[in-house]
C-alpha positions as CSV (number, residue, x, y, z in Angstrom):
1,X,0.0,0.0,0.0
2,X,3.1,2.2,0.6
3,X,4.1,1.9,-2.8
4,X,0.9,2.0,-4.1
5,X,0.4,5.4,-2.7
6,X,3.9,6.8,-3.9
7,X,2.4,5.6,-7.2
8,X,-1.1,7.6,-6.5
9,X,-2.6,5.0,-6.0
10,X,-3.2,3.8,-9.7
11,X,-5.2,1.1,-10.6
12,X,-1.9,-1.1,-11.2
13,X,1.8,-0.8,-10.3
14,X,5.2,-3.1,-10.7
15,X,7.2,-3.8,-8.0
16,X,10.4,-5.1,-8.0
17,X,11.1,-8.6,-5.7
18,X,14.0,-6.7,-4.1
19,X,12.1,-3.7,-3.2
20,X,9.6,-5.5,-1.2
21,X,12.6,-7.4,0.6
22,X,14.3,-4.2,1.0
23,X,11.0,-2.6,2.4
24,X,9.7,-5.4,4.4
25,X,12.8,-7.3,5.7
26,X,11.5,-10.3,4.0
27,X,13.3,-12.8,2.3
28,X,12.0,-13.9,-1.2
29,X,10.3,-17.5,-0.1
30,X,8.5,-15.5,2.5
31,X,7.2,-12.6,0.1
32,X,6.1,-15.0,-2.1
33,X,4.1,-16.7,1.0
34,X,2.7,-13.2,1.8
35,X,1.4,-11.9,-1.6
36,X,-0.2,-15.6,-1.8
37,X,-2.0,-15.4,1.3
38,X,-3.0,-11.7,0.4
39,X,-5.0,-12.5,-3.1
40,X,-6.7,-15.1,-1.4
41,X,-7.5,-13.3,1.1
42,X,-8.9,-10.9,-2.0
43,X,-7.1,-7.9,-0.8
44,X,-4.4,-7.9,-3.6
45,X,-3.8,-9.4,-7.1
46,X,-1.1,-9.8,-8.9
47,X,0.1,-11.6,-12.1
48,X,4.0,-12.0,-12.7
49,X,5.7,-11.7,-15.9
50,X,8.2,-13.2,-18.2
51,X,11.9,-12.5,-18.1
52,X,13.1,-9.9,-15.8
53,X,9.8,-7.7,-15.7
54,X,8.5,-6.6,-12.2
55,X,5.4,-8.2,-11.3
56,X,2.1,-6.1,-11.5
57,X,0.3,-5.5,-8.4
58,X,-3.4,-4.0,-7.3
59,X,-4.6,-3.4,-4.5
60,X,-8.8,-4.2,-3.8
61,X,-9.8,-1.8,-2.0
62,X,-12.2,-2.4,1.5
63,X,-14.9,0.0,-0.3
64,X,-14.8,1.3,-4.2
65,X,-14.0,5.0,-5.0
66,X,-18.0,5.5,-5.9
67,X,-19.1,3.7,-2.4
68,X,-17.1,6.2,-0.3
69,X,-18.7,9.4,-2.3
70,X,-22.1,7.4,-2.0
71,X,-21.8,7.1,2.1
72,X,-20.0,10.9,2.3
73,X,-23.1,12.2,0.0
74,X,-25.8,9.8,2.4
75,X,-23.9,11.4,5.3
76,X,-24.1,15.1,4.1
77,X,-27.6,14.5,3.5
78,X,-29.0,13.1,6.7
79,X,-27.0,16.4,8.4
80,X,-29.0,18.3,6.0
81,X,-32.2,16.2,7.2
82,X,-31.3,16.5,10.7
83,X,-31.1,20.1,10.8
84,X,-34.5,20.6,9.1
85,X,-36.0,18.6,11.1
86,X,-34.7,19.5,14.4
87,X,-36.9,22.7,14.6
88,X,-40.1,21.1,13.4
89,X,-39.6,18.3,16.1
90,X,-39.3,21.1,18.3
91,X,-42.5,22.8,17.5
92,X,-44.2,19.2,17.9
93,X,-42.9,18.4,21.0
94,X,-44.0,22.2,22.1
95,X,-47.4,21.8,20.6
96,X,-47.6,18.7,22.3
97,X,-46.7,19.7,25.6
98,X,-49.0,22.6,24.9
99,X,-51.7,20.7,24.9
100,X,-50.8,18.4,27.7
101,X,-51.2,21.7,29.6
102,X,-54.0,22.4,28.2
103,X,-55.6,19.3,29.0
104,X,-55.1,19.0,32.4
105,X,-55.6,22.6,33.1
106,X,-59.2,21.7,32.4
107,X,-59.3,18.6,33.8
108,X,-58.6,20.3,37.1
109,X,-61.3,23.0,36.2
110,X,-63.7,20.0,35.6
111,X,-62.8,18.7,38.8
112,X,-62.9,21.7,40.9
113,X,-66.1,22.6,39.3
114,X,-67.7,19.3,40.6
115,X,-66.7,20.1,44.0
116,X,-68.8,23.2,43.5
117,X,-71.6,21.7,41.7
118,X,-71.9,19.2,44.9
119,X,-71.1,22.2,47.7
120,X,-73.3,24.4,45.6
121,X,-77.0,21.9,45.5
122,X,-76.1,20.3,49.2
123,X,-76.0,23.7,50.4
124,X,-73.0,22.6,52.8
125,X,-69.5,21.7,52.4
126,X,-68.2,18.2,52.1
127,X,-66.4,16.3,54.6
128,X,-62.9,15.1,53.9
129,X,-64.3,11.8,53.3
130,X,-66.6,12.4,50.9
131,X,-63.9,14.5,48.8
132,X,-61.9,11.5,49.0
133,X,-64.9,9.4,47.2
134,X,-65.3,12.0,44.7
135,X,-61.4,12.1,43.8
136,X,-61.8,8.0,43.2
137,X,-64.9,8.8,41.3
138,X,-63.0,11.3,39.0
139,X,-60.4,8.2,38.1
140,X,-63.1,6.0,36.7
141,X,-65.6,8.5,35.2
142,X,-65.8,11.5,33.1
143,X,-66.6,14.8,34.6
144,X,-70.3,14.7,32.8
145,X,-71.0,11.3,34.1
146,X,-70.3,12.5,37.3
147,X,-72.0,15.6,37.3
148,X,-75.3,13.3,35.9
149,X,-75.5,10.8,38.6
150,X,-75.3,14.1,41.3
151,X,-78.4,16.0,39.4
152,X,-80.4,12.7,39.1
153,X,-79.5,12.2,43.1
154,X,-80.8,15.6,44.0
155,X,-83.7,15.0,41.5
156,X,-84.9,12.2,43.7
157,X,-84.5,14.4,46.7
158,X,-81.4,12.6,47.7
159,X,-77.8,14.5,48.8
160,X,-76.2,11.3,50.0
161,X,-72.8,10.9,47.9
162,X,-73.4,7.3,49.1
163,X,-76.6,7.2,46.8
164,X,-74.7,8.8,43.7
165,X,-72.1,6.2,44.4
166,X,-74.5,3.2,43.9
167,X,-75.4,5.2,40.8
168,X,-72.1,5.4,39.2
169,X,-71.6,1.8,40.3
170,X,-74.9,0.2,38.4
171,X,-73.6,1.9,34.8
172,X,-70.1,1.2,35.2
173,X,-71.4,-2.6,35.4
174,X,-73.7,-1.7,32.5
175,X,-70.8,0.3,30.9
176,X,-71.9,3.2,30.4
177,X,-69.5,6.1,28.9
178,X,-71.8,8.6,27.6
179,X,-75.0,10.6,28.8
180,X,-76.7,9.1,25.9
181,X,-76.3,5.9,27.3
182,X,-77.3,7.2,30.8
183,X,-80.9,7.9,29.3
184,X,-80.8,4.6,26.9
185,X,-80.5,2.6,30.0
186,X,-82.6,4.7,32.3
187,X,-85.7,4.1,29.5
188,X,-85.5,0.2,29.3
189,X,-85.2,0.4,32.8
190,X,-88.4,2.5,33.6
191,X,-90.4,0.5,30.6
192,X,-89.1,-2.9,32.3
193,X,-90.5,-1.5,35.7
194,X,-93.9,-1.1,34.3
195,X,-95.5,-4.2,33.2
196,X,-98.0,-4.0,30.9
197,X,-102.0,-4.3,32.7
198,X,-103.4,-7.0,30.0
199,X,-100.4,-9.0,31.4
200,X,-101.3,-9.2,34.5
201,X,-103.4,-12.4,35.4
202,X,-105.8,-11.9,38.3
203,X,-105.7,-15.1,40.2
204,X,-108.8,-16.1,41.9
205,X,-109.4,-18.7,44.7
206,X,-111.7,-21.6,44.2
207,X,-115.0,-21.5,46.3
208,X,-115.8,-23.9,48.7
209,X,-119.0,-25.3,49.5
210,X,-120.4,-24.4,52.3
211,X,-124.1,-26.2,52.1
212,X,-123.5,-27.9,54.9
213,X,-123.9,-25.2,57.1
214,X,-127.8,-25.5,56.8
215,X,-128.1,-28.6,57.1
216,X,-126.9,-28.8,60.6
Protein backbone atom coordinates (compact mmCIF):
# COMPACT_ATOMS: atom_id res chain seq x y z
CA UNK A 1 0.00 0.00 0.00
CA UNK A 2 3.10 2.25 0.63
CA UNK A 3 4.08 1.95 -2.78
CA UNK A 4 0.93 2.01 -4.10
CA UNK A 5 0.42 5.39 -2.67
CA UNK A 6 3.87 6.77 -3.89
CA UNK A 7 2.42 5.57 -7.17
CA UNK A 8 -1.07 7.58 -6.46
CA UNK A 9 -2.64 5.05 -6.01
CA UNK A 10 -3.23 3.77 -9.68
CA UNK A 11 -5.21 1.07 -10.59
CA UNK A 12 -1.90 -1.14 -11.15
CA UNK A 13 1.77 -0.81 -10.32
CA UNK A 14 5.24 -3.06 -10.74
CA UNK A 15 7.22 -3.76 -7.96
CA UNK A 16 10.38 -5.11 -7.97
CA UNK A 17 11.09 -8.60 -5.67
CA UNK A 18 14.01 -6.68 -4.11
CA UNK A 19 12.10 -3.71 -3.20
CA UNK A 20 9.62 -5.54 -1.21
CA UNK A 21 12.62 -7.39 0.63
CA UNK A 22 14.25 -4.16 1.04
CA UNK A 23 10.96 -2.58 2.39
CA UNK A 24 9.74 -5.40 4.44
CA UNK A 25 12.83 -7.29 5.70
CA UNK A 26 11.53 -10.28 3.97
CA UNK A 27 13.30 -12.80 2.31
CA UNK A 28 12.03 -13.85 -1.20
CA UNK A 29 10.31 -17.46 -0.10
CA UNK A 30 8.50 -15.50 2.54
CA UNK A 31 7.23 -12.64 0.14
CA UNK A 32 6.09 -14.95 -2.11
CA UNK A 33 4.09 -16.65 0.97
CA UNK A 34 2.69 -13.21 1.78
CA UNK A 35 1.36 -11.92 -1.58
CA UNK A 36 -0.19 -15.61 -1.78
CA UNK A 37 -2.04 -15.36 1.32
CA UNK A 38 -3.02 -11.68 0.40
CA UNK A 39 -5.00 -12.50 -3.09
CA UNK A 40 -6.69 -15.14 -1.44
CA UNK A 41 -7.49 -13.32 1.12
CA UNK A 42 -8.88 -10.90 -1.96
CA UNK A 43 -7.06 -7.87 -0.82
CA UNK A 44 -4.44 -7.86 -3.61
CA UNK A 45 -3.76 -9.42 -7.14
CA UNK A 46 -1.07 -9.78 -8.89
CA UNK A 47 0.11 -11.58 -12.08
CA UNK A 48 4.02 -12.00 -12.70
CA UNK A 49 5.65 -11.67 -15.93
CA UNK A 50 8.23 -13.23 -18.21
CA UNK A 51 11.91 -12.45 -18.15
CA UNK A 52 13.08 -9.88 -15.81
CA UNK A 53 9.80 -7.73 -15.74
CA UNK A 54 8.51 -6.63 -12.18
CA UNK A 55 5.41 -8.22 -11.33
CA UNK A 56 2.07 -6.06 -11.49
CA UNK A 57 0.30 -5.50 -8.43
CA UNK A 58 -3.35 -4.01 -7.30
CA UNK A 59 -4.62 -3.36 -4.50
CA UNK A 60 -8.84 -4.21 -3.82
CA UNK A 61 -9.83 -1.80 -2.03
CA UNK A 62 -12.20 -2.38 1.50
CA UNK A 63 -14.85 -0.01 -0.32
CA UNK A 64 -14.82 1.33 -4.23
CA UNK A 65 -14.03 5.04 -5.02
CA UNK A 66 -17.98 5.52 -5.87
CA UNK A 67 -19.06 3.73 -2.35
CA UNK A 68 -17.07 6.17 -0.31
CA UNK A 69 -18.72 9.41 -2.31
CA UNK A 70 -22.11 7.40 -2.00
CA UNK A 71 -21.84 7.13 2.14
CA UNK A 72 -19.98 10.93 2.31
CA UNK A 73 -23.13 12.23 0.02
CA UNK A 74 -25.79 9.82 2.40
CA UNK A 75 -23.92 11.36 5.25
CA UNK A 76 -24.15 15.11 4.10
CA UNK A 77 -27.60 14.45 3.47
CA UNK A 78 -28.96 13.13 6.68
CA UNK A 79 -27.01 16.41 8.36
CA UNK A 80 -28.95 18.29 6.01
CA UNK A 81 -32.24 16.22 7.19
CA UNK A 82 -31.27 16.46 10.75
CA UNK A 83 -31.09 20.12 10.85
CA UNK A 84 -34.47 20.62 9.12
CA UNK A 85 -36.03 18.58 11.15
CA UNK A 86 -34.69 19.55 14.37
CA UNK A 87 -36.90 22.72 14.57
CA UNK A 88 -40.11 21.15 13.43
CA UNK A 89 -39.60 18.32 16.10
CA UNK A 90 -39.27 21.11 18.31
CA UNK A 91 -42.50 22.76 17.48
CA UNK A 92 -44.22 19.19 17.85
CA UNK A 93 -42.91 18.35 20.97
CA UNK A 94 -44.04 22.17 22.13
CA UNK A 95 -47.38 21.82 20.60
CA UNK A 96 -47.57 18.69 22.30
CA UNK A 97 -46.71 19.71 25.56
CA UNK A 98 -48.99 22.61 24.89
CA UNK A 99 -51.74 20.67 24.87
CA UNK A 100 -50.82 18.37 27.70
CA UNK A 101 -51.19 21.72 29.63
CA UNK A 102 -54.00 22.36 28.23
CA UNK A 103 -55.63 19.29 28.97
CA UNK A 104 -55.07 19.05 32.42
CA UNK A 105 -55.63 22.60 33.13
CA UNK A 106 -59.22 21.74 32.36
CA UNK A 107 -59.27 18.64 33.81
CA UNK A 108 -58.58 20.31 37.06
CA UNK A 109 -61.33 23.04 36.23
CA UNK A 110 -63.68 20.04 35.60
CA UNK A 111 -62.82 18.67 38.81
CA UNK A 112 -62.87 21.67 40.95
CA UNK A 113 -66.13 22.56 39.26
CA UNK A 114 -67.66 19.32 40.55
CA UNK A 115 -66.74 20.05 43.98
CA UNK A 116 -68.79 23.23 43.51
CA UNK A 117 -71.58 21.72 41.74
CA UNK A 118 -71.85 19.17 44.90
CA UNK A 119 -71.06 22.22 47.66
CA UNK A 120 -73.35 24.36 45.60
CA UNK A 121 -77.02 21.92 45.54
CA UNK A 122 -76.07 20.32 49.16
CA UNK A 123 -76.01 23.71 50.43
CA UNK A 124 -73.00 22.62 52.77
CA UNK A 125 -69.49 21.66 52.40
CA UNK A 126 -68.21 18.23 52.08
CA UNK A 127 -66.44 16.32 54.65
CA UNK A 128 -62.90 15.07 53.92
CA UNK A 129 -64.26 11.83 53.27
CA UNK A 130 -66.63 12.35 50.87
CA UNK A 131 -63.87 14.49 48.81
CA UNK A 132 -61.94 11.52 49.02
CA UNK A 133 -64.87 9.38 47.21
CA UNK A 134 -65.32 12.02 44.71
CA UNK A 135 -61.37 12.06 43.83
CA UNK A 136 -61.81 8.04 43.19
CA UNK A 137 -64.91 8.77 41.26
CA UNK A 138 -62.99 11.28 38.95
CA UNK A 139 -60.40 8.19 38.11
CA UNK A 140 -63.13 5.97 36.75
CA UNK A 141 -65.63 8.45 35.19
CA UNK A 142 -65.76 11.55 33.11
CA UNK A 143 -66.63 14.81 34.63
CA UNK A 144 -70.30 14.67 32.77
CA UNK A 145 -71.04 11.27 34.13
CA UNK A 146 -70.32 12.50 37.31
CA UNK A 147 -71.98 15.60 37.31
CA UNK A 148 -75.28 13.28 35.89
CA UNK A 149 -75.49 10.77 38.58
CA UNK A 150 -75.34 14.10 41.29
CA UNK A 151 -78.35 16.01 39.37
CA UNK A 152 -80.44 12.71 39.12
CA UNK A 153 -79.53 12.15 43.14
CA UNK A 154 -80.83 15.56 44.02
CA UNK A 155 -83.66 15.04 41.52
CA UNK A 156 -84.86 12.16 43.70
CA UNK A 157 -84.47 14.41 46.66
CA UNK A 158 -81.40 12.58 47.75
CA UNK A 159 -77.81 14.55 48.77
CA UNK A 160 -76.22 11.30 50.02
CA UNK A 161 -72.78 10.87 47.88
CA UNK A 162 -73.35 7.29 49.07
CA UNK A 163 -76.59 7.23 46.85
CA UNK A 164 -74.74 8.76 43.71
CA UNK A 165 -72.06 6.21 44.42
CA UNK A 166 -74.52 3.23 43.93
CA UNK A 167 -75.36 5.23 40.75
CA UNK A 168 -72.07 5.40 39.20
CA UNK A 169 -71.56 1.80 40.29
CA UNK A 170 -74.86 0.20 38.43
CA UNK A 171 -73.60 1.92 34.83
CA UNK A 172 -70.11 1.23 35.22
CA UNK A 173 -71.43 -2.58 35.45
CA UNK A 174 -73.72 -1.71 32.52
CA UNK A 175 -70.77 0.33 30.94
CA UNK A 176 -71.94 3.19 30.42
CA UNK A 177 -69.51 6.08 28.89
CA UNK A 178 -71.82 8.62 27.57
CA UNK A 179 -74.97 10.60 28.78
CA UNK A 180 -76.67 9.15 25.95
CA UNK A 181 -76.30 5.86 27.26
CA UNK A 182 -77.28 7.20 30.76
CA UNK A 183 -80.91 7.89 29.30
CA UNK A 184 -80.82 4.63 26.92
CA UNK A 185 -80.52 2.62 30.03
CA UNK A 186 -82.56 4.74 32.33
CA UNK A 187 -85.69 4.15 29.53
CA UNK A 188 -85.46 0.24 29.32
CA UNK A 189 -85.20 0.36 32.81
CA UNK A 190 -88.44 2.46 33.63
CA UNK A 191 -90.40 0.45 30.56
CA UNK A 192 -89.10 -2.90 32.34
CA UNK A 193 -90.48 -1.49 35.66
CA UNK A 194 -93.87 -1.10 34.32
CA UNK A 195 -95.49 -4.18 33.22
CA UNK A 196 -98.05 -4.03 30.89
CA UNK A 197 -101.97 -4.29 32.71
CA UNK A 198 -103.35 -7.02 30.02
CA UNK A 199 -100.42 -8.98 31.44
CA UNK A 200 -101.27 -9.17 34.46
CA UNK A 201 -103.40 -12.35 35.44
CA UNK A 202 -105.84 -11.95 38.34
CA UNK A 203 -105.68 -15.13 40.25
CA UNK A 204 -108.81 -16.08 41.86
CA UNK A 205 -109.38 -18.67 44.71
CA UNK A 206 -111.65 -21.58 44.21
CA UNK A 207 -114.98 -21.50 46.26
CA UNK A 208 -115.79 -23.92 48.71
CA UNK A 209 -119.01 -25.34 49.49
CA UNK A 210 -120.38 -24.44 52.26
CA UNK A 211 -124.08 -26.21 52.13
CA UNK A 212 -123.54 -27.95 54.86
CA UNK A 213 -123.95 -25.18 57.13
CA UNK A 214 -127.79 -25.45 56.76
CA UNK A 215 -128.08 -28.61 57.13
CA UNK A 216 -126.85 -28.78 60.61
Amino acid sequence: MHICNKAGWVPEFAVAISTLEAKTGLKKDAINRARQRLQQAGRISFRSRSGQQSALYSIVFFESNCDVLKDANRITNRAQTASQTAPQTASIIKLNETNNNNKNARARDESINIFDLIEKEYGRALSPIESDLIISWEKNHSPEIIREAIKRSVLRGVFNLNYSDKILLEWEKANIKTIQGIDDYESKKQKRGKAPSSSVRKIESPKKDMSFLYEL
